[in-house]
Residue frames relative to the residue before (quaternion, step in Angstrom):
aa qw qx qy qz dx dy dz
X 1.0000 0.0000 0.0000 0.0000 0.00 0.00 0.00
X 0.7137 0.4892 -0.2588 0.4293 3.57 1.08 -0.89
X 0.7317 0.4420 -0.2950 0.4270 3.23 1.36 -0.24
X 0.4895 0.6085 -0.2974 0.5493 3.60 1.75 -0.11
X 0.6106 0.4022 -0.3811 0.5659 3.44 1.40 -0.60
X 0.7036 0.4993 -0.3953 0.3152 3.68 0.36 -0.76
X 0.6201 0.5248 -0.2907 0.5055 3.52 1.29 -0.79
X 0.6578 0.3419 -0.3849 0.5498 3.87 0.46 -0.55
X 0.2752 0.7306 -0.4177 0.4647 4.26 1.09 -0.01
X 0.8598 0.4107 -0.0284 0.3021 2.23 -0.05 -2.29
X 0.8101 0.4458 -0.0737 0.3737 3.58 1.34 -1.05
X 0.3409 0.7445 -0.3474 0.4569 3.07 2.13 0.54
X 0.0935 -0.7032 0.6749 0.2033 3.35 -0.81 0.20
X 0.2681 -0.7511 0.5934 0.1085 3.48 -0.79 1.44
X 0.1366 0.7478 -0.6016 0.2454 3.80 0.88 0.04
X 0.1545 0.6165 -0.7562 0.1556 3.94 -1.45 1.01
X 0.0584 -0.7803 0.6213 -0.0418 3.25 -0.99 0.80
X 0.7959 -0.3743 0.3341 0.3389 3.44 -0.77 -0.41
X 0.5556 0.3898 -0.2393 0.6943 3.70 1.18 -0.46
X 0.6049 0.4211 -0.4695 0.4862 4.38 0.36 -0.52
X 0.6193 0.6173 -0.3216 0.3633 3.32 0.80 -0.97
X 0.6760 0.4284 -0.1615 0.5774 3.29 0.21 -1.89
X 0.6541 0.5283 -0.3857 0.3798 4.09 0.16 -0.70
X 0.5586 0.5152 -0.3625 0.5396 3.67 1.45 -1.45
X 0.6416 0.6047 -0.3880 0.2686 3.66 0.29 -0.78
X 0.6491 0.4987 -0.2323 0.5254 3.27 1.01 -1.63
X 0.6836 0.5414 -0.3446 0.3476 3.18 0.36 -1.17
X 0.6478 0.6296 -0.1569 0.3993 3.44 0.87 -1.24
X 0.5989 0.4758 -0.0490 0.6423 3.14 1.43 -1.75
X 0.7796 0.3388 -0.3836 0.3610 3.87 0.56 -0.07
X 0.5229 0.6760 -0.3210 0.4082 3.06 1.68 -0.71
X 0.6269 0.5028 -0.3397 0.4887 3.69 1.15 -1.53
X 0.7155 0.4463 -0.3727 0.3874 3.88 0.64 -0.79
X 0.8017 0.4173 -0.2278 0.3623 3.78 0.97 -0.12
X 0.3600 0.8675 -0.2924 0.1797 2.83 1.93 -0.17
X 0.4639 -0.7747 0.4163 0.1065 3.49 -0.59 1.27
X 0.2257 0.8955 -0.3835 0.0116 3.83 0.96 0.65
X 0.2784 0.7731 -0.3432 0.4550 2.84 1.64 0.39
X 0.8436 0.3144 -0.0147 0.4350 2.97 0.41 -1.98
X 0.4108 0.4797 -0.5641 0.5320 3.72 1.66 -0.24
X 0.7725 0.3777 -0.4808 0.1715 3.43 -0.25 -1.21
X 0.6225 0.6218 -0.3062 0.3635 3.44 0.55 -0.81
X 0.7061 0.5020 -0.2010 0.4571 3.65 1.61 -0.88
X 0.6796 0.4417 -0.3541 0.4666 3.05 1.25 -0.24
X 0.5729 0.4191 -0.4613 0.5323 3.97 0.68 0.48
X 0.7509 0.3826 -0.3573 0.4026 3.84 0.76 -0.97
X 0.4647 -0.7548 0.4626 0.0178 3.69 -0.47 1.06
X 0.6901 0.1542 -0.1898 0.6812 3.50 1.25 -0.69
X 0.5541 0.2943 -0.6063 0.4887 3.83 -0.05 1.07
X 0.7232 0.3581 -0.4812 0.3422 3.42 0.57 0.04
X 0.7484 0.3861 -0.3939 0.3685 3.53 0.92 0.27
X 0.2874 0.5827 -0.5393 0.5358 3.07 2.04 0.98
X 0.7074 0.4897 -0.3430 0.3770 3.54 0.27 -0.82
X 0.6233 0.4957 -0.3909 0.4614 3.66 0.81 -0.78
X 0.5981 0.4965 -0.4066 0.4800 3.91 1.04 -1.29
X 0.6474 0.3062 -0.4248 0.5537 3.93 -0.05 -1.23
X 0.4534 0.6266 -0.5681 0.2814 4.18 -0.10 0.10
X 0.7759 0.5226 0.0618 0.3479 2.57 0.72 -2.28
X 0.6088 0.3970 -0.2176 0.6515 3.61 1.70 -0.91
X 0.6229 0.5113 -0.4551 0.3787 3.93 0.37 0.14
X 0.6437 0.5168 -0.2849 0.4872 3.16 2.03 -1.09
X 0.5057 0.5948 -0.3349 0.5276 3.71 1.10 -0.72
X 0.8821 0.2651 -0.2561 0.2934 3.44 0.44 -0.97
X 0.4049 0.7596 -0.1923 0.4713 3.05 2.04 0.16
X 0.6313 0.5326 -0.2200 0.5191 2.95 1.70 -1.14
X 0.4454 0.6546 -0.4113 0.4516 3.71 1.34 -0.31
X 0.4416 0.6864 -0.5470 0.1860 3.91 0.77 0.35
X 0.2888 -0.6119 0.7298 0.0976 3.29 -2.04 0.40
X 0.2803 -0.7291 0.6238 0.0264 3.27 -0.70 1.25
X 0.2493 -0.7113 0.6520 0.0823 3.64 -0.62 1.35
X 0.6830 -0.3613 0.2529 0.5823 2.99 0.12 -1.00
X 0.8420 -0.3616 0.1331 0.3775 3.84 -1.07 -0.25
X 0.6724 0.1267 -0.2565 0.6826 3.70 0.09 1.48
X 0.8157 0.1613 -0.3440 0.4362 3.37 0.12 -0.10
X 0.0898 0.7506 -0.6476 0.0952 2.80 -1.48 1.55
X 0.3092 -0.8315 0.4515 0.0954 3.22 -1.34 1.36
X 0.1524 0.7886 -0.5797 0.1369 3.67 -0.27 0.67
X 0.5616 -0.4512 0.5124 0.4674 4.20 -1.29 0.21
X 0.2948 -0.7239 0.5978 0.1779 3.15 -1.79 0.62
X 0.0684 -0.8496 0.5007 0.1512 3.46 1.16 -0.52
X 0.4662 0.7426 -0.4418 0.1900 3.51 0.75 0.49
X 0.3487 0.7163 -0.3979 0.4549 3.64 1.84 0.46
X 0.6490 0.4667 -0.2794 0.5318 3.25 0.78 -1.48
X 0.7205 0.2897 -0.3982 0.4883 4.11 0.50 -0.83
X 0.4968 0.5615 -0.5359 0.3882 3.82 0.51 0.34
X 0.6575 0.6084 -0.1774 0.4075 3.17 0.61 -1.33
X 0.6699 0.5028 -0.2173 0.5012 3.47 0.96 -1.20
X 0.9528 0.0176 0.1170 0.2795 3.33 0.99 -1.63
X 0.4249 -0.5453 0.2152 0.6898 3.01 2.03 1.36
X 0.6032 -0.4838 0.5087 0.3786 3.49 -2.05 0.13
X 0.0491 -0.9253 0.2427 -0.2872 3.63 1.20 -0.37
X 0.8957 0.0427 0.3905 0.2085 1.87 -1.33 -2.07
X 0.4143 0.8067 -0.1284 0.4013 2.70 1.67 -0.76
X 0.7681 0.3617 -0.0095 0.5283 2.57 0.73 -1.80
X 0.6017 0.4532 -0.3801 0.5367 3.80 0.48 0.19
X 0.7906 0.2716 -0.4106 0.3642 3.33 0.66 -0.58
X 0.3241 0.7891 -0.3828 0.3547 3.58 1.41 0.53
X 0.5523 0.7494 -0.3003 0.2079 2.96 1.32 -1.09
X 0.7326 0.5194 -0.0998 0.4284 2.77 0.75 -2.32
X 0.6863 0.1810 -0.3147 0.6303 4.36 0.85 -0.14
X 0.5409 0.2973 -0.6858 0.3855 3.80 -0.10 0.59
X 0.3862 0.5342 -0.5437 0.5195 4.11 0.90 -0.27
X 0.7480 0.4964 -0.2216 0.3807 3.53 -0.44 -1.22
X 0.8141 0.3638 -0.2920 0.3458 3.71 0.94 -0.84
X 0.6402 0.6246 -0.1805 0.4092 2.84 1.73 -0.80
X 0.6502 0.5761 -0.3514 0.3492 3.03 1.71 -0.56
X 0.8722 0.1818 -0.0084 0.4539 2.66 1.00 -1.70
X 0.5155 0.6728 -0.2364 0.4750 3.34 1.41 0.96
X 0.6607 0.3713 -0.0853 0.6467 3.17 1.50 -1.34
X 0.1319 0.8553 -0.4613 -0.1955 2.75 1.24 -1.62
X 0.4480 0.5558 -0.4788 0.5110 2.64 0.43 2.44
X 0.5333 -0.7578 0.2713 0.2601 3.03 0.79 1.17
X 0.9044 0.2555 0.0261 0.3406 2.31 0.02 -2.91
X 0.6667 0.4907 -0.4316 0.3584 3.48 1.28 0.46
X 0.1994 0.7690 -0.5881 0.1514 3.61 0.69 0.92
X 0.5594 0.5039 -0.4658 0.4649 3.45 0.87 -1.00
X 0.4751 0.7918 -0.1544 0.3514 3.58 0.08 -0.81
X 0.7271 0.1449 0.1327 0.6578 3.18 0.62 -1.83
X 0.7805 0.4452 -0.2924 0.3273 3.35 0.59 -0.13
X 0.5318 0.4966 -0.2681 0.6314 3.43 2.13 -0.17
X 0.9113 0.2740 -0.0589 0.3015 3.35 0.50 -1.11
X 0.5927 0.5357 -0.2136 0.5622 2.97 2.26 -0.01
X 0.7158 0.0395 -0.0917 0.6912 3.54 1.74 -0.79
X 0.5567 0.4870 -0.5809 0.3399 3.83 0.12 -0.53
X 0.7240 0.5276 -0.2206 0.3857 3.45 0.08 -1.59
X 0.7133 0.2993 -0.3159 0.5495 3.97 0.32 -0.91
X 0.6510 0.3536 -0.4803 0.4695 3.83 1.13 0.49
X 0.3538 0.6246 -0.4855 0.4991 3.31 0.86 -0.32
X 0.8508 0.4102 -0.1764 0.2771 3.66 -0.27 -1.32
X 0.6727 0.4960 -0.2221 0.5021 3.08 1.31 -1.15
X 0.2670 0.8578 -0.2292 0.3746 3.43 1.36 0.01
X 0.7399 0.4736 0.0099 0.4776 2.35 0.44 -2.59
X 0.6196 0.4021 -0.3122 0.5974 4.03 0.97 -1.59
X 0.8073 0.2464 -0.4254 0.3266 4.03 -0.21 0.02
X 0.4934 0.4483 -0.4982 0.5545 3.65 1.20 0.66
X 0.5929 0.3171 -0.4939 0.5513 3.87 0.57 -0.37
X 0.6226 0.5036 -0.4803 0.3578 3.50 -0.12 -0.92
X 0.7282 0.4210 -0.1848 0.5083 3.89 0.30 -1.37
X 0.6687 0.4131 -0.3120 0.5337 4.03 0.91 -0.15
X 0.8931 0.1944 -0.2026 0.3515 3.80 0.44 -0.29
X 0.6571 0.3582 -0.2891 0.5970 3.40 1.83 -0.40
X 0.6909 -0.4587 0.3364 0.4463 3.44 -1.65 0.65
X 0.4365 -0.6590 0.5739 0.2140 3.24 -1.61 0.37
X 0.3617 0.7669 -0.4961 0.1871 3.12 0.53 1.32
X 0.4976 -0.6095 0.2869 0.5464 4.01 -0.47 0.05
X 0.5484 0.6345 -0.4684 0.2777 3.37 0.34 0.11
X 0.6024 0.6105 -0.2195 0.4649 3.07 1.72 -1.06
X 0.5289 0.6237 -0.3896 0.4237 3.47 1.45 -1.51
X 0.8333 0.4086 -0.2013 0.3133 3.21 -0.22 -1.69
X 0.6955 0.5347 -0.2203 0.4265 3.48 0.70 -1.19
X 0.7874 0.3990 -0.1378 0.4492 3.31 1.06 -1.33
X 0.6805 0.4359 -0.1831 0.5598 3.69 1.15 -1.19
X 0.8043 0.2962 -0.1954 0.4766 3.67 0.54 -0.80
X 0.5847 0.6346 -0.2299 0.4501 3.56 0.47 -1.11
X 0.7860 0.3752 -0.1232 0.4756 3.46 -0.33 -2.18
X 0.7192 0.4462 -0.1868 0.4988 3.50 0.67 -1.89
X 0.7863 0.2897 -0.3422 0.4252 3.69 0.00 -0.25
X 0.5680 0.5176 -0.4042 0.4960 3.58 1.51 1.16
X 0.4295 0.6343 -0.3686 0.5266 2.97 1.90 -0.47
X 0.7664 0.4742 -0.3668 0.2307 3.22 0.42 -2.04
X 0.6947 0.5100 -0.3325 0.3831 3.62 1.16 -0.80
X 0.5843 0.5064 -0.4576 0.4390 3.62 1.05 0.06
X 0.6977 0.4700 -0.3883 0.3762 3.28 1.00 -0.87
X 0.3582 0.7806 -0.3183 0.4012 3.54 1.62 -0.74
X 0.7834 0.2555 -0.1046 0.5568 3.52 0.28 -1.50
X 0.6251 0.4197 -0.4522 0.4782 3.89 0.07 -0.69
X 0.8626 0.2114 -0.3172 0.3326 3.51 0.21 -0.35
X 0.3593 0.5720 -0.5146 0.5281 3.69 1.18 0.47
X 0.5492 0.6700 -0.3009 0.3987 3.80 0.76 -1.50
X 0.6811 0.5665 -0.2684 0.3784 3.14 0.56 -1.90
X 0.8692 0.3432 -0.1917 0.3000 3.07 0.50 -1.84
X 0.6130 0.6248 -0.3023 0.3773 3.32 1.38 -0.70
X 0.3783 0.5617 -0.3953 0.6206 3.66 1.93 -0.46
X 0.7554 0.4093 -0.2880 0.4230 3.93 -0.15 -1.10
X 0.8291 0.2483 -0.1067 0.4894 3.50 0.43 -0.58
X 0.6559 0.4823 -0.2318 0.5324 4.08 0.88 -0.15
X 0.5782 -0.4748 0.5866 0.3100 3.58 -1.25 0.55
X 0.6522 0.6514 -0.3424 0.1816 3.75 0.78 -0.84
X 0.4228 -0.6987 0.4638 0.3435 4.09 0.12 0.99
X 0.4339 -0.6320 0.4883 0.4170 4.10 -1.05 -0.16
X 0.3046 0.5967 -0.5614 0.4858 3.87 1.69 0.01
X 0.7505 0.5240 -0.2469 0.3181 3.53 0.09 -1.51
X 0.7499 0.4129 -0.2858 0.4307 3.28 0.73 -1.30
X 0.3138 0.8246 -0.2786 0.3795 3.60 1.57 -0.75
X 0.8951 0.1525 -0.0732 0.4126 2.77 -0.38 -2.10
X 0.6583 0.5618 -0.2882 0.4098 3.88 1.52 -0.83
X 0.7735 0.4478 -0.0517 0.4455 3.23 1.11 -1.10
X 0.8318 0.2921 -0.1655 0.4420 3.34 0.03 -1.34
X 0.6342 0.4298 -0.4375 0.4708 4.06 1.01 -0.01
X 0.3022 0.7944 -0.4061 0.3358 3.42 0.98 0.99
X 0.5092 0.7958 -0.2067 0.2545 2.56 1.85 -2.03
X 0.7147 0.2983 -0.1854 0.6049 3.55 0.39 -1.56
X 0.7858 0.2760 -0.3809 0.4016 4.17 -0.26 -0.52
X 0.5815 0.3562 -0.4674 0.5626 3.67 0.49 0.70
X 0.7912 0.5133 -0.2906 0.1617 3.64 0.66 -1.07
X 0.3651 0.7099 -0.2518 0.5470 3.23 2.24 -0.71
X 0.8282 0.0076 -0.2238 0.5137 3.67 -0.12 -0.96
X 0.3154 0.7139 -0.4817 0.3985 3.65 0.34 1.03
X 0.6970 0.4005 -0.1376 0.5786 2.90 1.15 -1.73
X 0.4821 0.6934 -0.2979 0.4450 3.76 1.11 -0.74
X 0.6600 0.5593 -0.1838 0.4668 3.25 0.40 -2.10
X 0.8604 0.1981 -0.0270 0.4688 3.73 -0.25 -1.51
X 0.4334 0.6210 -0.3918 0.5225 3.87 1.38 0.80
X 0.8014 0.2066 -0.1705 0.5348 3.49 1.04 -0.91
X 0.5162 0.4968 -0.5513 0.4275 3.47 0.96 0.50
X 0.6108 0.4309 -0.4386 0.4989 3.55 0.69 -1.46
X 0.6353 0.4730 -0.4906 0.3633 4.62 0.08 -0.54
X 0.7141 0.4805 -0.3502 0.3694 3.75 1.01 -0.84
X 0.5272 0.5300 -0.3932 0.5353 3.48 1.61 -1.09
X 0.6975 0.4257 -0.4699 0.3341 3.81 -0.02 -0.53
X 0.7338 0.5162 -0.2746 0.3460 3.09 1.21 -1.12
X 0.6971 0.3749 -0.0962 0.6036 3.43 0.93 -1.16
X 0.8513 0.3163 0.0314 0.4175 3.54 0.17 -0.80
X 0.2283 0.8602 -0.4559 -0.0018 3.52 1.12 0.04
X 0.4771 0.7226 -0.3190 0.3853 3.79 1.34 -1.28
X 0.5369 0.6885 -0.2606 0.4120 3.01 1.09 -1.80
X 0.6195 0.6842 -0.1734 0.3435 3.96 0.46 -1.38
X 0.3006 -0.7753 0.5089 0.2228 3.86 0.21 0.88
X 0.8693 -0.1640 0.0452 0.4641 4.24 0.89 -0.31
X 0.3246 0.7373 -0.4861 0.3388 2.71 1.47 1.34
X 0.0423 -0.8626 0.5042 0.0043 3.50 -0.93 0.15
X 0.3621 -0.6197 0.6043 0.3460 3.97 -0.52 0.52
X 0.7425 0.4421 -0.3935 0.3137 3.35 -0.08 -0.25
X 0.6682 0.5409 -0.2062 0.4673 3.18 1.34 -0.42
X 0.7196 0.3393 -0.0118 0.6057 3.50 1.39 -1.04
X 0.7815 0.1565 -0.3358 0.5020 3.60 0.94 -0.05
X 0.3516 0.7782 -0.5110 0.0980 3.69 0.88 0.20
């Protein structure tokens, strides 16, 4: 064990510059502006959402771990982070992201000091956004379940992977040697063959939670969706 730790140690690049820095900040500085204290308080008496919350932890890392290495910085793996919206306001959501974008960066990137980084602009932000499409979605179309699933889970958890890559793209253009021809042809025609079973993937969980699990659902309701 002591020598697997020393060797993955050994294969870190501790590198921090000036942009890890300034990224910890934001990150930090978004986290304090979204902070869910609502939902801590309530989590810290209810005992089985917090060992729901550790499991959806643990399955984001598992499904994280599904990664393809293109080449250096760009990696392509599911994000399933619709289905933890859904489950647990955006929010929240986003905090419990924290603890496996730590986890990806370490031992995935295996770059520590860019988690902030990856963790604003790789998941906060494409939740942030997808948000936004399930408050339009829930403000102008009927509230029916067909709409939930298809429209909130489905559509939005194709979105999340476009927004995912365009803005990883972005930064890796801004900060890499890599041309946008390059990032184009390597990167961004991913969009649709990652974004399809994405949208798939986090469709038939949010259909089983409704079915099997509906409680489970951060603001779902039968009354609302099956009236």
């Amino acid at each position: 064990m002591k020598d697997f730790l020393a060797r993955t140690a050994d294969e870190l690049d501790w590198y921090y510059g000036p942009e890890q820095l300034i990224f910890m900040g934001l990150l930090l500085l978004w986290l304090w502006l979204i902070w869910p204290s609502d939902e801590f308080k309530a989590l810290l008496t209810d005992k089985a959402k917090q060992t729901q919350i550790l499991l959806a932890s643990v399955a984001l890392n598992a499904l994280w771990l599904l990664n393809a290495n293109v080449t250096q910085g760009i990696h392509v793996h599911f994000l399933g982070i619709v289905t933890l919206m859904l489950m647990y306001g955006w929010r929240m959501a986003s905090v419990i992201s924290i603890l496996p974008v730590l986890f990806f960066t370490t031992f995935v990137i295996k770059s520590p000091f860019d988690f902030a980084i990856y963790g604003l602009l790789g998941i906060n932000l494409p939740l942030f956004l997808c948000f936004m499409v399930y408050s339009q979605i829930f403000k102008y179309l009927p509230h029916h379940l067909f709409v939930y699933i298809f429209g909130g889970a489905f559509i939005n958890a194709f979105l999340s992977i476009l927004f995912h890559i365009l803005l990883w793209a972005a930064w890796l253009w801004l900060s890499t040697d890599y041309d946008w021809a390059f990032l184009r042809d390597n990167y961004l025609l991913v969009i649709p063959l990652l974004g399809f079973p994405e949208a798939l993937l986090n469709g038939m969980a949010i259909t089983l939670l409704v079915v099997y699990r509906p409680q489970w659902l951060y603001d779902y309701s039968d009354s609302t969706y099956l009236k």
